[in-house]
VOVO-19105 format. One line per field, with one value per residue (C-alpha): residue number from 0; residue in one letter; x, y, z. Coordinates in nm, 2 decimals. Layout:
REM VOVO-19105
num = [NUM,...]
residu = [A,...]
east = [X,...]
north = [Y,...]
up = [Z,...]
END
This chain:
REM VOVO-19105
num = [0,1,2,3,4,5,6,7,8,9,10,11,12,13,14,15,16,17,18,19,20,21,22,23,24,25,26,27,28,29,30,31,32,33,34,35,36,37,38,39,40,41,42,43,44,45,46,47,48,49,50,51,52,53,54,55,56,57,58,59,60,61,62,63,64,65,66,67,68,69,70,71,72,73,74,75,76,77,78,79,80,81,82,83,84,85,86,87,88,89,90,91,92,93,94,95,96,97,98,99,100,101,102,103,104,105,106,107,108,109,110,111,112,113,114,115,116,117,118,119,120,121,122,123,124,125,126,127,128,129,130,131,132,133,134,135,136,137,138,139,140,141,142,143,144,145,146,147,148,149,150,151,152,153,154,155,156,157,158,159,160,161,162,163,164,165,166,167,168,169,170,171,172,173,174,175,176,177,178,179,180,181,182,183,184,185,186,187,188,189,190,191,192,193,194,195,196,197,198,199,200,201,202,203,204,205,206,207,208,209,210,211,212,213,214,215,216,217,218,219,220,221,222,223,224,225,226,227,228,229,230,231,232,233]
residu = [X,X,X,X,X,X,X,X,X,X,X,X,X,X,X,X,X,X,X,X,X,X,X,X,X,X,X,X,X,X,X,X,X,X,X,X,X,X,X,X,X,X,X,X,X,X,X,X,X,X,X,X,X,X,X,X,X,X,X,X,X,X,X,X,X,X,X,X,X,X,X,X,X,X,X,X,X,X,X,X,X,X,X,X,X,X,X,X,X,X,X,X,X,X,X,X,X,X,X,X,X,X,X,X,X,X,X,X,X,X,X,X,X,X,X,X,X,X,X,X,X,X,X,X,X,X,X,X,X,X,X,X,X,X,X,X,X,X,X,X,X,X,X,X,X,X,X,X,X,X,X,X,X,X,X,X,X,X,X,X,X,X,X,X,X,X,X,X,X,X,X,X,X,X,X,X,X,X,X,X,X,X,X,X,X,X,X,X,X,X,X,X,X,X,X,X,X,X,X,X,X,X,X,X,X,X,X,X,X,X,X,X,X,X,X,X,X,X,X,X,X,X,X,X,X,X,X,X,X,X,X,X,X,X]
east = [-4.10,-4.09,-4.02,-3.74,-3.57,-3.63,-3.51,-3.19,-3.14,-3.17,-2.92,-2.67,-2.73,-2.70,-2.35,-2.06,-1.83,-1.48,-1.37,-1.60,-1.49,-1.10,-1.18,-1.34,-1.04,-0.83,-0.97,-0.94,-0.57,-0.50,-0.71,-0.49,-0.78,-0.56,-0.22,0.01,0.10,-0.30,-0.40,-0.72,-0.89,-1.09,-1.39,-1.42,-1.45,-1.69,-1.95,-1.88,-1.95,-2.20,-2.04,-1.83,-1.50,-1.43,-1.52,-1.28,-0.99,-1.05,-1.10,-0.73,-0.58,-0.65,-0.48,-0.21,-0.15,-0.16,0.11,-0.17,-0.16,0.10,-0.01,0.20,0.18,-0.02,-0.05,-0.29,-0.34,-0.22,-0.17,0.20,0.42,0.77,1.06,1.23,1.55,1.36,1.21,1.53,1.69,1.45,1.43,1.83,1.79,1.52,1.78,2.08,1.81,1.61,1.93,2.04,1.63,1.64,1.89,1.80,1.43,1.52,1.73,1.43,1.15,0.89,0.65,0.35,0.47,0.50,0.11,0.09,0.30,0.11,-0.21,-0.10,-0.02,-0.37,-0.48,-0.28,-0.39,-0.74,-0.75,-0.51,-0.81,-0.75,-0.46,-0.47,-0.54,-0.30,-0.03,-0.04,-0.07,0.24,0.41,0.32,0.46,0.81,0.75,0.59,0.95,1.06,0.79,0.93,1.34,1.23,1.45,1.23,1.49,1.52,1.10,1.10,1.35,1.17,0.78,0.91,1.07,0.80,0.53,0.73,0.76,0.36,0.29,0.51,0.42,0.05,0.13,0.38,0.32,0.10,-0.15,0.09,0.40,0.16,0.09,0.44,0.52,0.33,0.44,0.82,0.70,0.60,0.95,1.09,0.89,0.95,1.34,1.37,1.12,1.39,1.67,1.88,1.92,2.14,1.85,1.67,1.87,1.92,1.56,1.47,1.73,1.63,1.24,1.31,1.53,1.21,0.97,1.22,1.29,0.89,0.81,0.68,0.75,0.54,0.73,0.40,0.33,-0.04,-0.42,-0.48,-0.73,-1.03,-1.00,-1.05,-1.45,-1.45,-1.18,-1.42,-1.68,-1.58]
north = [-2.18,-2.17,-1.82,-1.86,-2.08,-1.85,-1.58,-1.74,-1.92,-1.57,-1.48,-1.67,-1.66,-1.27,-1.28,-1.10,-1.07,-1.23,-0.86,-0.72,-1.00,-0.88,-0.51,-0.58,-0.77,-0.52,-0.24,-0.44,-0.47,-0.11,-0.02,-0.26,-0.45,-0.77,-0.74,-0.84,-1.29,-1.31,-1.67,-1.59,-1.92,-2.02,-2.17,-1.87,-1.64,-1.85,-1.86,-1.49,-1.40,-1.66,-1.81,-2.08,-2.17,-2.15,-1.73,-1.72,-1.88,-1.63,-1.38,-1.47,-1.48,-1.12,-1.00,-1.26,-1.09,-0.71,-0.86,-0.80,-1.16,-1.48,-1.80,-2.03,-2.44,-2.69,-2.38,-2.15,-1.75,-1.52,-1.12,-1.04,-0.98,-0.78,-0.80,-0.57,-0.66,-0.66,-0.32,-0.14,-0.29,-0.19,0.18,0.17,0.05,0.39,0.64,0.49,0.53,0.84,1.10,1.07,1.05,1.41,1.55,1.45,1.55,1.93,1.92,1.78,1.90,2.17,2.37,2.13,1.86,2.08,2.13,1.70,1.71,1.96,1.82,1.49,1.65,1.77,1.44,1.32,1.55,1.45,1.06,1.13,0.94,0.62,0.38,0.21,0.50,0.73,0.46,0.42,0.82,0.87,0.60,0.70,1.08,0.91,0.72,1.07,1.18,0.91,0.96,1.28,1.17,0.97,0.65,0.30,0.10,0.34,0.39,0.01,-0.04,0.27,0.11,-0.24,-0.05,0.17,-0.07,-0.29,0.00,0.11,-0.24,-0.14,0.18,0.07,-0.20,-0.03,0.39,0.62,0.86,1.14,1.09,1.02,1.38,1.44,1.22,1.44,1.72,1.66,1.58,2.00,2.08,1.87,2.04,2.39,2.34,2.12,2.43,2.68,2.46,2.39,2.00,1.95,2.10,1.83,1.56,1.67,1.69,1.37,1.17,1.31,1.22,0.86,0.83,1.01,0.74,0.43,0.58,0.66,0.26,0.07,-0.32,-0.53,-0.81,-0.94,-1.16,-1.19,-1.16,-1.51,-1.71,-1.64,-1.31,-1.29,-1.25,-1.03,-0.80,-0.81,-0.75,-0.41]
up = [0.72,0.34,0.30,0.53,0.33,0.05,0.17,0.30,-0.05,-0.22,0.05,-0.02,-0.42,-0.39,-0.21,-0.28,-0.54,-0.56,-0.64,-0.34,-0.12,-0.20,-0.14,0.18,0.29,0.16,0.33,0.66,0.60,0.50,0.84,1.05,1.14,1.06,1.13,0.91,0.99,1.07,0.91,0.67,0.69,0.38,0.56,0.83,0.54,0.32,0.70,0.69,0.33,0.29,-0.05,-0.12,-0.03,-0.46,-0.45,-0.14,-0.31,-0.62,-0.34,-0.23,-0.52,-0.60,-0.29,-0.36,-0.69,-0.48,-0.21,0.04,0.16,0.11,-0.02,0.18,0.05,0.29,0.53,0.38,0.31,0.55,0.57,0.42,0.70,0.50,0.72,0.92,0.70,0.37,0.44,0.53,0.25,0.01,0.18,0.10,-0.29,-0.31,-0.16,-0.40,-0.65,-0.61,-0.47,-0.87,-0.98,-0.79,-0.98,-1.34,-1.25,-1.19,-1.50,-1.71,-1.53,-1.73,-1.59,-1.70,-1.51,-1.19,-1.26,-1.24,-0.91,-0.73,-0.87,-0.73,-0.41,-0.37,-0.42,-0.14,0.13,0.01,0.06,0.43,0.61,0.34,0.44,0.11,-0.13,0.08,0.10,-0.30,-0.39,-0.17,-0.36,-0.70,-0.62,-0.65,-1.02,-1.16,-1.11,-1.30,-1.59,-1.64,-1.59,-1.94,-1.86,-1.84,-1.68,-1.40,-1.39,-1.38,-1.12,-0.90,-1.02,-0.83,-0.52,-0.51,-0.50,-0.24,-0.02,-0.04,0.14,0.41,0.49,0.50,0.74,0.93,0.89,1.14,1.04,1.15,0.97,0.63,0.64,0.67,0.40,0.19,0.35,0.23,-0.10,-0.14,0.00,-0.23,-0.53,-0.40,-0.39,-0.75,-0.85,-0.79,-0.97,-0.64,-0.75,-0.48,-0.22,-0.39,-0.38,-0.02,0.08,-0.10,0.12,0.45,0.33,0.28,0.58,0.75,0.63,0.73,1.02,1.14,1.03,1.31,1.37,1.62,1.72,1.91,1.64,1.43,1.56,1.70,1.43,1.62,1.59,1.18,1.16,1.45,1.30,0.92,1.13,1.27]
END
């Protein structure tokens, strides 16, 4: 009977990380096992992690600080649910931004950092099967442009947008039209490659309009509560 005990006291002494608790919880997100509205309720998680309610709320606030989840006041924590409007809104700030970003990046561009973009791009084909990873290489494609275009308040602006929109597509972007993300992101090279800015420009507005355009909403609403350990569980 003693050695139970033990062995569930060194158990729970040995659980997770706050950081390894957010990952976890992140991962789950990126894989859609929680929809975006599901309620994460502090003592569900502490049962499942076996650790206090204290490492979940430093758990939380690490994926508060990512925009993975919304701390709401008197409510609690639940999965960040961007809105139909907000996306499309932001989707239309990124093509006002990134038709001129097109331009001045085939006038500035230099061979070297055609070797980071098609680097990159490799990168991106490789980490396809990782919603998270895939959602943030196919973001940071678009502020490499800017890094090279040299001006901070438009890298700034894009940075913000950018990250905005890497939520979304993880929530709200297949498998399938990822790869086609990526995809346009080659086109795009080949054509700001040859010096055809307005090819560029061209293609870069057609790929964002492509990614809006692929986003799926469900209006159905979050996983009921009960569902939260089952969908960690998986």
């Amino acid at each position: 009977m003693q050695t139970s005990i033990v062995a569930i006291e060194e158990k729970q002494s040995s659980g997770e990380s706050s950081n390894d608790i957010a990952n976890h919880i992140a991962e789950a997100i990126a894989a859609r096992k929680l929809p975006p509205g599901t309620k994460l309720r502090e003592e569900a998680l502490s049962r499942l992690y076996s650790v206090s309610r204290t490492k979940i709320r430093a758990a939380l606030l690490i994926l508060s600080k990512d925009k993975l989840i919304q701390m709401v006041p008197d409510k609690g924590a639940f999965v960040s649910q961007p809105s139909e409007k907000e996306s499309r809104d932001i989707f239309a700030a990124r093509r006002i931004l990134e038709a001129a970003l097109a331009r001045e990046f085939v006038a500035k561009a230099k061979p070297a950092d055609y070797q980071v973009l098609e680097r990159h791009l490799k990168m991106e084909r490789e980490a396809l099967g990782d919603h998270k990873v895939r959602s943030q290489l196919l973001g940071d494609f678009h502020v490499l442009l800017a890094d090279v275009v040299g001006n901070q308040v438009l890298h700034e602006m894009l940075s913000e947008l950018v990250a905005r929109s890497s939520l979304i597509t993880m929530l709200y972007q297949s498998d399938r039209d990822a790869v086609c993300s990526s995809n346009e992101h080659e086109e795009f090279l080949v054509a700001a490659k040859s010096g055809d800015a307005d090819l560029a420009a061209q293609l870069m507005l057609e790929h964002l309009l492509h990614v809006e355009g692929a986003l799926r909403f469900d209006s159905s609403g979050a996983a009921p509560d009960k569902d939260l350990v089952a969908a960690l569980l998986k």
